[in-house]
Wavefront OBJ file of the C-alpha trace (Angstrom):
o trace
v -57.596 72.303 97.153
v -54.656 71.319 95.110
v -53.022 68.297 94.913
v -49.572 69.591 96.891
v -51.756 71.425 99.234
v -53.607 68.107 99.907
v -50.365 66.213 100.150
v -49.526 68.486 102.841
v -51.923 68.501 105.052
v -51.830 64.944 105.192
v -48.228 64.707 105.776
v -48.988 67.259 108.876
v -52.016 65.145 110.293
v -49.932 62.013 109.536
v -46.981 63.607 111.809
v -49.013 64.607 115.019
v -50.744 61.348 115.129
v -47.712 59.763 115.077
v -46.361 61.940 117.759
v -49.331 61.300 119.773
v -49.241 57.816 119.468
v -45.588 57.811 120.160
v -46.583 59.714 123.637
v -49.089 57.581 124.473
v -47.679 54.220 123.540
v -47.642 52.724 127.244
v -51.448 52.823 127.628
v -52.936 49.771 126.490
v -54.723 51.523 123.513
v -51.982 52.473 121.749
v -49.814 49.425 122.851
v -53.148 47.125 121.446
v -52.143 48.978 118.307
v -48.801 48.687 117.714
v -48.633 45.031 117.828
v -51.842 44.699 115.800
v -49.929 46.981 113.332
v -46.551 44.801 113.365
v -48.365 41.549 112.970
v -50.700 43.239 110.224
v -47.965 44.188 108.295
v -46.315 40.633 108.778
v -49.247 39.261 107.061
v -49.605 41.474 104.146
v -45.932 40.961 103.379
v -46.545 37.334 103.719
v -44.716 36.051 106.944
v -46.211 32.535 106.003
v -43.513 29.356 106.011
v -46.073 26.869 104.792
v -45.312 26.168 101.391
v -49.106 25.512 99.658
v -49.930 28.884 100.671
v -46.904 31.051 100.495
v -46.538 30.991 97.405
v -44.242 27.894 96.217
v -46.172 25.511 95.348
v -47.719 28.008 93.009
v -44.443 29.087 92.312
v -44.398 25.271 90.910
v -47.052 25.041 89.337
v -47.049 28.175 87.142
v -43.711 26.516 85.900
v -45.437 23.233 84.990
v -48.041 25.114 83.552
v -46.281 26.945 81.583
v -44.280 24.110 80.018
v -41.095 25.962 80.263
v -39.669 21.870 80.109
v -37.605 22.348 83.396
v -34.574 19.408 82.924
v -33.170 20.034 86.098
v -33.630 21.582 89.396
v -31.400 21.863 92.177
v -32.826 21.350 95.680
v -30.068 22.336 98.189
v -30.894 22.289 101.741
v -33.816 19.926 101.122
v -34.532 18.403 104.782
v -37.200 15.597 104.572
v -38.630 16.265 101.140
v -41.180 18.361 101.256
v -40.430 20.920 98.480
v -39.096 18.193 96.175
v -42.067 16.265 96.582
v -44.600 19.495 95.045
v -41.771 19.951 92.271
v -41.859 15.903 91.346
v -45.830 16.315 91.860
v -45.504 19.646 89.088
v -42.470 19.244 87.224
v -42.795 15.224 86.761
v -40.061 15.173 83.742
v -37.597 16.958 85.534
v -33.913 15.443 87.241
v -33.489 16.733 90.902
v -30.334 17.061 92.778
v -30.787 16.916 96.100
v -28.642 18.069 98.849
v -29.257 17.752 103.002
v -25.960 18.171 105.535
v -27.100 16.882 108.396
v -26.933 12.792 108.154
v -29.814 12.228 111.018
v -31.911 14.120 108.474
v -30.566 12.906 105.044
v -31.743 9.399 106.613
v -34.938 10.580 106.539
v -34.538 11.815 103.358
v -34.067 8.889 101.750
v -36.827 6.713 103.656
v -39.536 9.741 101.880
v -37.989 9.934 98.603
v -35.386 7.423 97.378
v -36.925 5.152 95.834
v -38.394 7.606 93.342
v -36.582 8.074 89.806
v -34.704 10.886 88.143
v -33.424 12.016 91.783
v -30.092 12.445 92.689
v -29.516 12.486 97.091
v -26.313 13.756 98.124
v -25.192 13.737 101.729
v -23.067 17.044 101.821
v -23.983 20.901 101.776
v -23.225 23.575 98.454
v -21.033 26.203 99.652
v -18.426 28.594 97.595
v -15.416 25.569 98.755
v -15.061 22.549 99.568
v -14.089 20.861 102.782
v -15.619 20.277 106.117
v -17.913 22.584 107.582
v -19.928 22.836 111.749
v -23.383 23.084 111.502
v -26.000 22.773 114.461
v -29.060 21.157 114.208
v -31.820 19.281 116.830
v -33.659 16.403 116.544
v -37.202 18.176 117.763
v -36.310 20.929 114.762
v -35.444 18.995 111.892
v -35.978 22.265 109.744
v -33.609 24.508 111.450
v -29.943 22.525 110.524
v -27.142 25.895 110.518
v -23.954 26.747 110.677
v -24.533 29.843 113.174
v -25.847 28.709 116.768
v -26.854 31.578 117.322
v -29.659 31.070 115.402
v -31.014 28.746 117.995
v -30.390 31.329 121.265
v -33.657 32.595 122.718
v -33.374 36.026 120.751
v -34.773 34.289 117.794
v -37.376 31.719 119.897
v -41.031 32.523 119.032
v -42.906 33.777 122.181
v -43.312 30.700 124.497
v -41.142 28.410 122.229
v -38.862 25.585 124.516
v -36.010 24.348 122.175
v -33.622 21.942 123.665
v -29.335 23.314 123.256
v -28.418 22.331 119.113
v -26.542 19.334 118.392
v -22.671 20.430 116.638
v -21.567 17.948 113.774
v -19.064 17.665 111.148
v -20.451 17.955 107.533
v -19.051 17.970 103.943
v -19.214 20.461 102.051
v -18.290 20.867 97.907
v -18.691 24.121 95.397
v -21.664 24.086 93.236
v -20.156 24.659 89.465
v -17.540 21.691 90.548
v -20.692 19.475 91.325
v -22.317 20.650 88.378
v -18.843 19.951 86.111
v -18.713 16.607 87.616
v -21.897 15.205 87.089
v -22.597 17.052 83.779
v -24.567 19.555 84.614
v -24.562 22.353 81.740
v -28.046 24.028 82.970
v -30.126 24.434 86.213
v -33.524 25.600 85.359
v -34.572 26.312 89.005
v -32.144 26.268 92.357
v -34.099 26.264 95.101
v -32.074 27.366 98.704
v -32.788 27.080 101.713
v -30.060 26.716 104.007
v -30.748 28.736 107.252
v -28.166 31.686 106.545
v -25.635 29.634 103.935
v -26.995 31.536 101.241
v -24.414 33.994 100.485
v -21.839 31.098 100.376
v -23.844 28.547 98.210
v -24.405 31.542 95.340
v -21.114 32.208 95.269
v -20.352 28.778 94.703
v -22.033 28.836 91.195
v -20.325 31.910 90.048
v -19.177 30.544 86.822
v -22.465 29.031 86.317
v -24.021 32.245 86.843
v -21.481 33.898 84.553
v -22.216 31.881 81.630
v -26.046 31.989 82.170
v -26.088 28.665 82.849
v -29.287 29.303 85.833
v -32.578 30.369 84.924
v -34.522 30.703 88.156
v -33.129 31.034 91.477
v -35.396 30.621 94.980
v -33.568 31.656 97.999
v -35.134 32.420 102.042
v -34.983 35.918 103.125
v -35.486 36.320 107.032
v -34.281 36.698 110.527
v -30.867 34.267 109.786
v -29.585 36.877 107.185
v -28.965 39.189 110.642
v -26.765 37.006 111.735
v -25.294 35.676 108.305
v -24.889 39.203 107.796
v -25.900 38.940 104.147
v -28.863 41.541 103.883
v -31.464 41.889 100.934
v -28.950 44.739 99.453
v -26.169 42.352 99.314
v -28.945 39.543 97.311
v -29.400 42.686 95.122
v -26.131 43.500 94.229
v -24.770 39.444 93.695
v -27.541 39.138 90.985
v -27.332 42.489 89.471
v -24.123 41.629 88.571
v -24.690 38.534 86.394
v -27.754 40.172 84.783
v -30.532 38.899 87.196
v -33.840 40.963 88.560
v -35.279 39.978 92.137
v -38.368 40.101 93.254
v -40.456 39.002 96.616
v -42.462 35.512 96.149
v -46.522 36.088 97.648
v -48.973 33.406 97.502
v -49.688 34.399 93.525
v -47.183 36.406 92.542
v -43.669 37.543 92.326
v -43.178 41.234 92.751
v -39.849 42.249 90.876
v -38.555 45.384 92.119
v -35.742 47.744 92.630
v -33.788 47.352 96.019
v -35.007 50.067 98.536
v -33.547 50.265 102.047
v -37.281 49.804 103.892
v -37.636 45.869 102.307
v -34.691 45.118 104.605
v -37.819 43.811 107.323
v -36.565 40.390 107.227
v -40.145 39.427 107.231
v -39.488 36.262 104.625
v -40.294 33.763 103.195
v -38.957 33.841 99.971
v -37.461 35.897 97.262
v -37.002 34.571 93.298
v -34.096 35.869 90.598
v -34.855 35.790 87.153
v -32.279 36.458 83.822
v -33.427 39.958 82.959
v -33.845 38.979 79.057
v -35.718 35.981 80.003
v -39.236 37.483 79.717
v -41.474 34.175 79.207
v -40.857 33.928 83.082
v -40.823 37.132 84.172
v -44.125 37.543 82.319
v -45.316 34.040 83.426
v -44.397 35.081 87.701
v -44.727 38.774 87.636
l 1 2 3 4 5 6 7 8 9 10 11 12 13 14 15 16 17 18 19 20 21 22 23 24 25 26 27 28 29 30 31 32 33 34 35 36 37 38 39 40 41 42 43 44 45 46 47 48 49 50 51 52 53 54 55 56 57 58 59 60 61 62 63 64 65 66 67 68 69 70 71 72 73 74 75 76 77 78 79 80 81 82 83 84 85 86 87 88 89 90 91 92 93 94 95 96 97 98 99 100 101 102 103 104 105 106 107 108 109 110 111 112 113 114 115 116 117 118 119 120 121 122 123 124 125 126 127 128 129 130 131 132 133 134 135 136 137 138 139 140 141 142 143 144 145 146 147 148 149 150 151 152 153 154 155 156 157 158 159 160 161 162 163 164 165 166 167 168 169 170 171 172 173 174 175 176 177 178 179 180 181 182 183 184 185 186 187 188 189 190 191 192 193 194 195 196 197 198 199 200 201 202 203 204 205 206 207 208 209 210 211 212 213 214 215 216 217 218 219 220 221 222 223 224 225 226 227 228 229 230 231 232 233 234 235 236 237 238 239 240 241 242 243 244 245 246 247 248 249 250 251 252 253 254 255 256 257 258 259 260 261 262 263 264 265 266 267 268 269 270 271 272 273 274 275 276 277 278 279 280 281 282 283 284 285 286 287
């Protein structure tokens, strides 16, 4: 049988199975095996948000292993610490600049990690202006600090889940190439974001930075908040095609860097990573 006839009949068998199952979806056979699908595919495209597994601290450590001599690293939307303690622990030479809005949780920021040297804690959030800016956070959440409540209503609760109503507090906010100008910041080797749905706002904030080639590595969270931040994979895509950057998906030992295609828009997360697309010692040393 040739190869197009084989392709065929498989698309045919694939097609009435999927009808059938479609049919039959309310019996508990087929409804067994639609979630068991969903939360299969979760897993292979790595719907993990613990950091030694997912894929960042390896992320890390390639970097340190690689002796790329990282200078400085930007760590905006840091919470307690927990990512720039694995960079200090992998990238020991480097100067981090360290950003948390939420004061309740900057506190507790500086009890983990300021008495440590060569890192810079600032109180405020990285956005494309500066000024004053909402953002909602709760004490039994610490890692959930946005400026979209909606991101706390019970359409994005996991099953069972009891959150208390978000806290709303005033927060400063300042553009990342002014905060780079005024502390003399000419490179960033790696920005790390995670800012529950800020994303689109913080990039644009480095624009000239990005312009000038002036970041090598950019990690940023792609998940659920981008629905209602309304910045989608495609729009990642296009920001960081236009300076010259590829993108690819972080998993637990690799980065895959692709073209955009409509079906990544899952919002499965964690993480995606941009990378200059001349700079091949870390394209080679990720991909």
């Amino acid at each position: 049988m040739k190869k197009t006839e084989t392709s065929g009949v498989f698309n045919t068998l694939f097609q009435r199975t999927a009808q059938w199952l479609c049919r039959h979806r309310r019996t508990w056979p087929c409804s067994w095996l639609g979630r068991a699908s969903y939360l299969l595919w979760r897993a292979y495209e790595n719907r993990n948000f613990d950091m030694q597994t997912n894929g960042e601290e390896w992320c890390l450590r390639q970097i340190g292993a690689g002796k790329l001599q990282a200078k400085c690293v930007f760590d905006v939307g840091a919470n307690v610490g927990e990512w720039l303690l694995l960079c200090r622990q992998y990238l020991p030479e480097t100067t981090i600049h360290a950003f948390e809005i939420a004061p309740p949780i900057f506190g507790q920021l500086q009890k983990n990690v300021g008495d440590r040297p060569q890192i810079v804690l600032n109180p405020v959030g990285l956005s494309d202006r500066d000024g004053e800016l909402e953002v909602f956070y709760t004490d039994s959440s610490d890692q959930l600090t946005t400026a979209y409540r909606e991101n706390f209503s019970e359409a994005f609760e996991a099953s069972g889940a009891m959150r208390p109503p978000p806290q709303s507090i005033r927060a400063r906010v300042v553009r990342g190439d002014e905060y780079a100008r005024e502390h003399g910041v000419s490179m960033i080797d790696f920005l790390k974001i995670d800012v529950e749905g800020m994303e689109e706002s913080v990039l644009r904030g480095f624009s000239v930075m990005f312009k000038e080639h002036r970041i090598r590595l950019v990690q940023f969270e792609y998940n659920t908040t981008n629905i209602v931040s309304k910045f989608m994979l495609r729009d990642a895509h296009q920001f960081f095609t236009s300076f010259g950057y590829r993108i690819g998906k972080l998993y637990p030992d690799h980065v895959e860097f692709r073209d955009y295609h409509y079906r990544q828009e899952d919002f499965c997360g964690p993480n995606m990573i941009a990378v200059r697309k001349e700079d091949e010692e870390l394209l080679s040393l990720l991909g």
